[in-house]
N, CA and C atoms as a LAMMPS dump frame, in Angstrom:
ITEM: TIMESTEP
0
ITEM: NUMBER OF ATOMS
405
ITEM: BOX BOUNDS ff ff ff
-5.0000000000000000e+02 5.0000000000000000e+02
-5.0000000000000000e+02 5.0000000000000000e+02
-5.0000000000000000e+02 5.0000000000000000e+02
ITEM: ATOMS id mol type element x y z
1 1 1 N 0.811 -1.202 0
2 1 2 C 0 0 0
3 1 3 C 0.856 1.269 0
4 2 1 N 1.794 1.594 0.711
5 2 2 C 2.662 2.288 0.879
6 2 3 C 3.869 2.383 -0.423
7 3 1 N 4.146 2.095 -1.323
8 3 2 C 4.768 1.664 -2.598
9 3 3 C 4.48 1.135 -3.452
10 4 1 N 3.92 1.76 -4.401
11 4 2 C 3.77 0.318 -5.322
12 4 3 C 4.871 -0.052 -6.186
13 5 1 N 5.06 -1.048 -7.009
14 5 2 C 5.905 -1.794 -7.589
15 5 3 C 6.634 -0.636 -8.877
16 6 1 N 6.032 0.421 -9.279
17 6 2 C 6.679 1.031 -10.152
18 6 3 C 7.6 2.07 -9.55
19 7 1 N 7.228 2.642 -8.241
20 7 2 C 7.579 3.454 -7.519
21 7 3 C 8.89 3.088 -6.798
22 8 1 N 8.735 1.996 -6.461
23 8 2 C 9.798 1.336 -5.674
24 8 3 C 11.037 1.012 -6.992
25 9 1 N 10.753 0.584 -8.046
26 9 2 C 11.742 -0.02 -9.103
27 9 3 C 12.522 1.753 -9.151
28 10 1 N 11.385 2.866 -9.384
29 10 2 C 12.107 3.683 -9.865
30 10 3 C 13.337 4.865 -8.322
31 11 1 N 12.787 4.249 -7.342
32 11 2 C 13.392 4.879 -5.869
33 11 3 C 15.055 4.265 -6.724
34 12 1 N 14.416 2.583 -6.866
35 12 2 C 16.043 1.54 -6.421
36 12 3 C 16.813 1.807 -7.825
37 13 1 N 16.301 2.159 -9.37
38 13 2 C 16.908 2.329 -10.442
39 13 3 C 17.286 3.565 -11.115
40 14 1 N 16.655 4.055 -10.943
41 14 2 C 16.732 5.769 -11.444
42 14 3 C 17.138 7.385 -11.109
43 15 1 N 16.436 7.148 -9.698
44 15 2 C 16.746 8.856 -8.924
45 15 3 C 17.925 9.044 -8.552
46 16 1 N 18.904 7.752 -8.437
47 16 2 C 20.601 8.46 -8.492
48 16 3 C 20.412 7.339 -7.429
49 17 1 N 22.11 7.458 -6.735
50 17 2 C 22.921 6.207 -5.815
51 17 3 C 23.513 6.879 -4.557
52 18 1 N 22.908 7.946 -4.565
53 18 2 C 23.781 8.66 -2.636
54 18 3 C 22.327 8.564 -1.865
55 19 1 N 22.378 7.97 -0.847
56 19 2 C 21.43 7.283 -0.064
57 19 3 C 22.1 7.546 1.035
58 20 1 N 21.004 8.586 1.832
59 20 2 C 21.572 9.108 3.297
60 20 3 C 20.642 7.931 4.071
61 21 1 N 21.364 7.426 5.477
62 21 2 C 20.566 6.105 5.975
63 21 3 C 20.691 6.603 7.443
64 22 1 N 19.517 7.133 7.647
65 22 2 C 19.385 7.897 8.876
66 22 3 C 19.152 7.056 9.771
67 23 1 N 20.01 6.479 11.084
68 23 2 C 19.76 6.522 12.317
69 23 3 C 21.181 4.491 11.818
70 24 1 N 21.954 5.002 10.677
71 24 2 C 22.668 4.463 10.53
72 24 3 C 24.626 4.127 11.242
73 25 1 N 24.522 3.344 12.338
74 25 2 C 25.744 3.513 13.435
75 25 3 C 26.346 2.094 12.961
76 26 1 N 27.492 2.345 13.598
77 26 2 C 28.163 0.68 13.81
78 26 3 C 27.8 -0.372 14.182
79 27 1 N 26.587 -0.577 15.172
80 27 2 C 25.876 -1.684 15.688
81 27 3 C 25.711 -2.334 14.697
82 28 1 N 26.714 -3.869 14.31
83 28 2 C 26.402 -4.58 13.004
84 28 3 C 25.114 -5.214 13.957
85 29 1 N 24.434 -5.371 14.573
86 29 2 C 23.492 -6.13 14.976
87 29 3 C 21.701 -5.678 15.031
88 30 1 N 22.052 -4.061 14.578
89 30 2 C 20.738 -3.418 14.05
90 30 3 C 20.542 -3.375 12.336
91 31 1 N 19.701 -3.372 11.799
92 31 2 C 19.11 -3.807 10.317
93 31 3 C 19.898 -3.084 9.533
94 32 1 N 19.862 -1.432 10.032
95 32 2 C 20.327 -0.441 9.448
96 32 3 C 21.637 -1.245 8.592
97 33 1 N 22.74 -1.689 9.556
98 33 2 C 24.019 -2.254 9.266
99 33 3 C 24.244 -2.642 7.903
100 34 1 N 23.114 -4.43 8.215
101 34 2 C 23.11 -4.878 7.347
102 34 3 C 22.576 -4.186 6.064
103 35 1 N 21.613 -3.428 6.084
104 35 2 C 20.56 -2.869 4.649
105 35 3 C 21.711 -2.13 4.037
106 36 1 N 22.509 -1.423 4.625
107 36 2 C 23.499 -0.444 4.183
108 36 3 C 24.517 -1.439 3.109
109 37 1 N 24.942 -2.181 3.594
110 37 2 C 25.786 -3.16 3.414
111 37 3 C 25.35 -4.101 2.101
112 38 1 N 23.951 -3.794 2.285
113 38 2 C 23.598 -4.527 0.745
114 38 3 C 23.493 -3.606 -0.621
115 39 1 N 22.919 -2.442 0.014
116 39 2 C 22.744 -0.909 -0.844
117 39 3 C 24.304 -0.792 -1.591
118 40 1 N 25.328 -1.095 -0.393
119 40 2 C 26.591 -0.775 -1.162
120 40 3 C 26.945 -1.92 -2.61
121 41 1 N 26.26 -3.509 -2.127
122 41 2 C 27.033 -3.898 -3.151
123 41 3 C 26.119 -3.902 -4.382
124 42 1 N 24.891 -3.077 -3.969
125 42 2 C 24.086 -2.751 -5.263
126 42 3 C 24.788 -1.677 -5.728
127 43 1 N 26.082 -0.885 -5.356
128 43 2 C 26.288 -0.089 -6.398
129 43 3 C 25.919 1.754 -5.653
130 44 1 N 25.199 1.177 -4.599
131 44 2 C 24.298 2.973 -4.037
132 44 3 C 25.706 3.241 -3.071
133 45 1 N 25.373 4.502 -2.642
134 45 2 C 26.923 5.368 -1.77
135 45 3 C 25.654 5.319 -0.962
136 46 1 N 26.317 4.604 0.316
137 46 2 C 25.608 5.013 1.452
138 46 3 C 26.09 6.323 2.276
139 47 1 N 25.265 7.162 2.92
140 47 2 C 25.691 8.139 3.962
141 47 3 C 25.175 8.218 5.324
142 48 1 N 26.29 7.324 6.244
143 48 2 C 25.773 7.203 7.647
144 48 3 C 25.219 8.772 8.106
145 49 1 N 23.48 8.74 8.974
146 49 2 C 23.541 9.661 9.585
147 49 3 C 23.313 9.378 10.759
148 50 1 N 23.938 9.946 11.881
149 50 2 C 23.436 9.078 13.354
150 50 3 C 24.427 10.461 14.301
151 51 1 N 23.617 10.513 15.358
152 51 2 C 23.848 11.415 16.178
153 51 3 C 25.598 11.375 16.364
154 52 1 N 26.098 10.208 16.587
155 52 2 C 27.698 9.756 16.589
156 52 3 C 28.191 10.089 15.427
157 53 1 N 27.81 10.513 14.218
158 53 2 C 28.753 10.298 13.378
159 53 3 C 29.892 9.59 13.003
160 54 1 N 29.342 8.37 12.853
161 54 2 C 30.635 7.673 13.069
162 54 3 C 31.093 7.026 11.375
163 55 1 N 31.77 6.764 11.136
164 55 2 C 32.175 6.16 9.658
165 55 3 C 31.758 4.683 9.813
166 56 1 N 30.84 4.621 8.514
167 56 2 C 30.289 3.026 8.849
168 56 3 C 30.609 2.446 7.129
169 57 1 N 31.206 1.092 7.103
170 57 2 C 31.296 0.491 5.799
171 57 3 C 32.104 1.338 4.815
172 58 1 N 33.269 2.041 5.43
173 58 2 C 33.778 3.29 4.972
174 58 3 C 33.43 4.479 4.223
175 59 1 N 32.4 4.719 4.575
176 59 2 C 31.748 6.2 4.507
177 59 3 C 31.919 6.564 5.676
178 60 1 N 32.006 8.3 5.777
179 60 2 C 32.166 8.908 6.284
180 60 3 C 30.505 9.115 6.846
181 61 1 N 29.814 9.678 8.477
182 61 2 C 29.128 9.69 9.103
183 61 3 C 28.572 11.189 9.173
184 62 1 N 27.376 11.649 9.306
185 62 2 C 27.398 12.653 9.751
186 62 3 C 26.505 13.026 10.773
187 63 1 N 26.192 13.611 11.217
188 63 2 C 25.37 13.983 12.701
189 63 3 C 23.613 14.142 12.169
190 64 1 N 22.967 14.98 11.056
191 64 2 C 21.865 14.851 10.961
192 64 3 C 22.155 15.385 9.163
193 65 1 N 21.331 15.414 8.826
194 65 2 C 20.509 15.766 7.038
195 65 3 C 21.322 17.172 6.863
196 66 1 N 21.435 18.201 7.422
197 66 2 C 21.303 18.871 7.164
198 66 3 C 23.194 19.682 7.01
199 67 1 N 24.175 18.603 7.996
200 67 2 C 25.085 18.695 7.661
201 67 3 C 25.771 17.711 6.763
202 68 1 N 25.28 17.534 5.818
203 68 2 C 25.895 16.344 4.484
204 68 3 C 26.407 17.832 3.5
205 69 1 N 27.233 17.608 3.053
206 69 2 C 27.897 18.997 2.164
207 69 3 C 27.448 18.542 0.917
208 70 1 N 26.442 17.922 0.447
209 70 2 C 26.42 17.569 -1.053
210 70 3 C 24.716 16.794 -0.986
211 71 1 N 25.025 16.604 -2.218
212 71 2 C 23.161 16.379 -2.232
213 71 3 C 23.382 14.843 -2.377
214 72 1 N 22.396 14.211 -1.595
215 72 2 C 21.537 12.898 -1.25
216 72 3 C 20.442 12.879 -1.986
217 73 1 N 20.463 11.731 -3.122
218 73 2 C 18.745 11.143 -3.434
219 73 3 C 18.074 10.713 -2.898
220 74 1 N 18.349 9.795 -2.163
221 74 2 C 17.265 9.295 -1.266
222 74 3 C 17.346 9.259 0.069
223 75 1 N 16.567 9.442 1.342
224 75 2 C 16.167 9.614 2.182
225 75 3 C 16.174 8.179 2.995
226 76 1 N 16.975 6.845 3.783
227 76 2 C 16.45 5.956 3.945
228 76 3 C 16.228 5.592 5.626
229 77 1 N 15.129 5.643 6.192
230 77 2 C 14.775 6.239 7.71
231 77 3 C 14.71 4.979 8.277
232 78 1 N 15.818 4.829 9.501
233 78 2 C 15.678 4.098 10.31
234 78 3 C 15.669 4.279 12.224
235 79 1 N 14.692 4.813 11.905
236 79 2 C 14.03 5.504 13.257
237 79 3 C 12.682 5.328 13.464
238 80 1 N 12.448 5.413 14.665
239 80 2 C 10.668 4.593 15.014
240 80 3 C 9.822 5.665 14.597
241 81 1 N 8.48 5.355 14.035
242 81 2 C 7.333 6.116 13.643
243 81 3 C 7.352 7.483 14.296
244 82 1 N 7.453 7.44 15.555
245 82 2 C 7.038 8.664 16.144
246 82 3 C 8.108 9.4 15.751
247 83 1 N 9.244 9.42 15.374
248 83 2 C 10.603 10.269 15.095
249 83 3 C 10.977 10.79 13.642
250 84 1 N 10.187 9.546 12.616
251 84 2 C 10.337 9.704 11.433
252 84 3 C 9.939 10.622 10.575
253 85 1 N 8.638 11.415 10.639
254 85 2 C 7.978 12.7 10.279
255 85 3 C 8.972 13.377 10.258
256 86 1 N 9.77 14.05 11.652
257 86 2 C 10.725 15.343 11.083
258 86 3 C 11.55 14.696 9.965
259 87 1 N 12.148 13.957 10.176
260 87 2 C 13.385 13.395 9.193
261 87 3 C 12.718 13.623 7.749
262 88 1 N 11.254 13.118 7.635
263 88 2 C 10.884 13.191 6.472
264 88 3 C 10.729 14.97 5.891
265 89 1 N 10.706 15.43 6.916
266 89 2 C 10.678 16.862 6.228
267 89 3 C 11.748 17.608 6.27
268 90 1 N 13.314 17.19 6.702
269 90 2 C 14.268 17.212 7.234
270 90 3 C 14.487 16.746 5.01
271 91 1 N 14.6 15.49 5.263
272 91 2 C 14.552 15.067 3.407
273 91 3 C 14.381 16.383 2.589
274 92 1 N 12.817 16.64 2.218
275 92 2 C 12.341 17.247 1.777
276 92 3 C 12.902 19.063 1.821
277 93 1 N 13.339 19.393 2.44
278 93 2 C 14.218 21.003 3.076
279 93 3 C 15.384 20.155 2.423
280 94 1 N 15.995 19.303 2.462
281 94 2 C 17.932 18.999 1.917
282 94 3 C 17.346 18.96 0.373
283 95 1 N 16.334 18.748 -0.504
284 95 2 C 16.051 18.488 -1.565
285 95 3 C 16.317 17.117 -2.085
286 96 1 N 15.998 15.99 -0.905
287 96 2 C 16.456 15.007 -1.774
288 96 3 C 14.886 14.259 -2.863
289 97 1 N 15.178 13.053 -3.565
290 97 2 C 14.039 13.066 -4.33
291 97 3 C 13.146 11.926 -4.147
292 98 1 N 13.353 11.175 -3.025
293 98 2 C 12.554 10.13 -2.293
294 98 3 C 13.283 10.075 -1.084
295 99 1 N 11.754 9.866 -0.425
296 99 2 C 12.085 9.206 1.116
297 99 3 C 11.351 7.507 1.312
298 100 1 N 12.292 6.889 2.156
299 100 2 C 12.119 5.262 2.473
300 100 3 C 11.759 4.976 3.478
301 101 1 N 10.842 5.428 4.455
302 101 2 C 10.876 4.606 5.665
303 101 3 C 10.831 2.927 5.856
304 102 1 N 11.556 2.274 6.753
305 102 2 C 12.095 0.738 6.136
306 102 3 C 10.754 0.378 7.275
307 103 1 N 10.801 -1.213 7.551
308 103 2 C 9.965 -1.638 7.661
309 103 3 C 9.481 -1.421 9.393
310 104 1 N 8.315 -1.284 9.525
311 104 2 C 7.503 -0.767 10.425
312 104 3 C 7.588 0.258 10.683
313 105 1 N 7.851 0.918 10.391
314 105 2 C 8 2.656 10.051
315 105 3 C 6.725 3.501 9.24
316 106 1 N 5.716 4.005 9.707
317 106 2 C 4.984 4.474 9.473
318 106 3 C 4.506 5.651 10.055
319 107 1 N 3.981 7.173 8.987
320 107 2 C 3.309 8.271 9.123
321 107 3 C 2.844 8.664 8.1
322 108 1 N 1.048 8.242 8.24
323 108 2 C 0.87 8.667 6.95
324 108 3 C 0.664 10.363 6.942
325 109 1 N 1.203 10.988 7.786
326 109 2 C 0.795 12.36 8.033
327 109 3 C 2.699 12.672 6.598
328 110 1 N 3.557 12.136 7.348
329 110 2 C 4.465 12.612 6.557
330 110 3 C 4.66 11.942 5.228
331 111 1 N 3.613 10.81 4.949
332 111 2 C 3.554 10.098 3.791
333 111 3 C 3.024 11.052 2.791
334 112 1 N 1.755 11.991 3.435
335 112 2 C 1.129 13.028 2.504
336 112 3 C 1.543 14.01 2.67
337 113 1 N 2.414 14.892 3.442
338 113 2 C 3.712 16.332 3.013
339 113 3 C 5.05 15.455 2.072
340 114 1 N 5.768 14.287 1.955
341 114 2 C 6.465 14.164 1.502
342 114 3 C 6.065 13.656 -0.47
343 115 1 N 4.751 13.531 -0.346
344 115 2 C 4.517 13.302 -1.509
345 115 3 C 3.46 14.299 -2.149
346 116 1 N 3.201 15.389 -1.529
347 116 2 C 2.687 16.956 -1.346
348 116 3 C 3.853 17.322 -2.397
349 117 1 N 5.022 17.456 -1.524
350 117 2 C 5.878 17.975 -2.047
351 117 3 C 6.479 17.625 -3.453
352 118 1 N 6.145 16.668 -3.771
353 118 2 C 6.446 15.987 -5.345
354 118 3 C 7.83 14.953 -5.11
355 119 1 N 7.977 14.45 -4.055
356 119 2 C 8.744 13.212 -3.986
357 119 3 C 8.34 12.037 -3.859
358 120 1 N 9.161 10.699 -4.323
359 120 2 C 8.533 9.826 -4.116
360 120 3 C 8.866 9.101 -2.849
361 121 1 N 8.243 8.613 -2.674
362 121 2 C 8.071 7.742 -1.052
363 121 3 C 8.006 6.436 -1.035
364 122 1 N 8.443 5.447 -0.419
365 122 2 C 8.162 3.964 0.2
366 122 3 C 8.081 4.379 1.893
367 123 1 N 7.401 3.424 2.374
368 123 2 C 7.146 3.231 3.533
369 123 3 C 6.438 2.005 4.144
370 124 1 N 7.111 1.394 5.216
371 124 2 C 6.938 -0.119 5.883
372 124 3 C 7.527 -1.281 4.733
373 125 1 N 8.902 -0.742 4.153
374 125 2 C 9.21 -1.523 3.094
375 125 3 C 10.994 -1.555 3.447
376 126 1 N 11.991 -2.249 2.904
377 126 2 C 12.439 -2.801 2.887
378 126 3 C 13.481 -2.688 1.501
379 127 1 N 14.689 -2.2 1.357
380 127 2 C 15.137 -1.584 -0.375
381 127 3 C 16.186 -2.875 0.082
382 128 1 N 16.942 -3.83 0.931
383 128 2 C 17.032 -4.645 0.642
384 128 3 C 16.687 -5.954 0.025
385 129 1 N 15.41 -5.866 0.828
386 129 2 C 14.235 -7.148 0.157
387 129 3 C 13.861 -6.586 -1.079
388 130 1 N 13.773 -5.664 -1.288
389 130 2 C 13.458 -5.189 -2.716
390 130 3 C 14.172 -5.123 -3.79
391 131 1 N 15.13 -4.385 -3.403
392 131 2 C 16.225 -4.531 -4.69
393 131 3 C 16.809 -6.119 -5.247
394 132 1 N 16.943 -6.505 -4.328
395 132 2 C 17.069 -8.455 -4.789
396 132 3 C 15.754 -8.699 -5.42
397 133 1 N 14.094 -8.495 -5.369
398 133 2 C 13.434 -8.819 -6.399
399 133 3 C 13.683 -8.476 -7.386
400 134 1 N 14.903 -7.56 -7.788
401 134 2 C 14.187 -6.513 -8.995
402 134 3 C 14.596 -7.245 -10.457
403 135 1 N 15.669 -8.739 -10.346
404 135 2 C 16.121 -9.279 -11.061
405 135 3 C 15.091 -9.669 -12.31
C-alpha cells in the first residue's frame, strides 16, 4: 500500500545512488548495518547519519541531514514512527528526491507532506528485500 511496484523499481533504479541512511551507526546487529551493506554492493553510496557520526562500511558519518555537504537522493529512515515525520521533512528542506521509511515505520501524516511535495516515497518496506526482487 505504501509503494507500489513502479515506484519502488524507480526509488532503487533511477533517482541516483547517494542514499543518506538515517539513524545508521556501527551496531552490526541493528538492520540499518546490514541494509546499508547490501545498498553498497548494489552499487548505491551510502551516507551514515546518526547522532555519533561515526564512519560506517567506509563512509564517512554525519550527525543529521542537514550537515551532508552535497546532495543525497534518497532519504532511507531508520528511526521509530514517532521520530520519522521530522526526518521526512528534514529530506524534503535537503532536496532530496525520495524518502524510504524501512519496515515498520509508518506516518501517513508525513507520507502526505512528503509526496505533497512531489517526492517519491516507500514506507513499511524494505530496499534490501526489494532490490534483490528486482532481477
Amino acid at each position: 500500500m505504501y509503494g507500489d511496484p513502479s515506484t519502488i523499481r524507480r526509488i532503487l533504479t533511477e533517482l541516483g545512488d547517494t542514499w543518506a541512511v538515517v539513524g545508521l551507526s556501527n551496531n552490526d546487529r541493528r538492520a540499518a548495518y546490514g541494509v546499508a551493506e547490501v545498498l553498497q554492493r548494489y552499487g548505491k553510496r551510502i551516507v551514515p547519519v546518526h547522532p555519533k557520526a561515526e564512519t560506517v562500511h567506509g563512509e564517512p558519518g554525519y550527525p543529521s541531514l542537514d550537515a551532508i555537504p552535497f546532495p543525497v537522493d534518497v532519504v532511507d529512515v531508520f528511526v521509530n514512527s514517532e521520530l520519522a515525520g521530522p526526518v521526512a521533512d528534514e529530506a524534503v528542506v535537503a532536496g532530496a528526491k525520495a524518502v524510504w521509511f524501512q519496515l515498520g515505520v509508518v506516518d501517513e501524516g508525513a507520507w502526505n507532506r512528503v509526496r505533497d511535495a512531489g517526492l517519491d516515497m516507500v514506507m513499511d518496506r524494505c530496499p534490501a528485500i526489494e532490490i534483490n526482487s528486482l532481477r
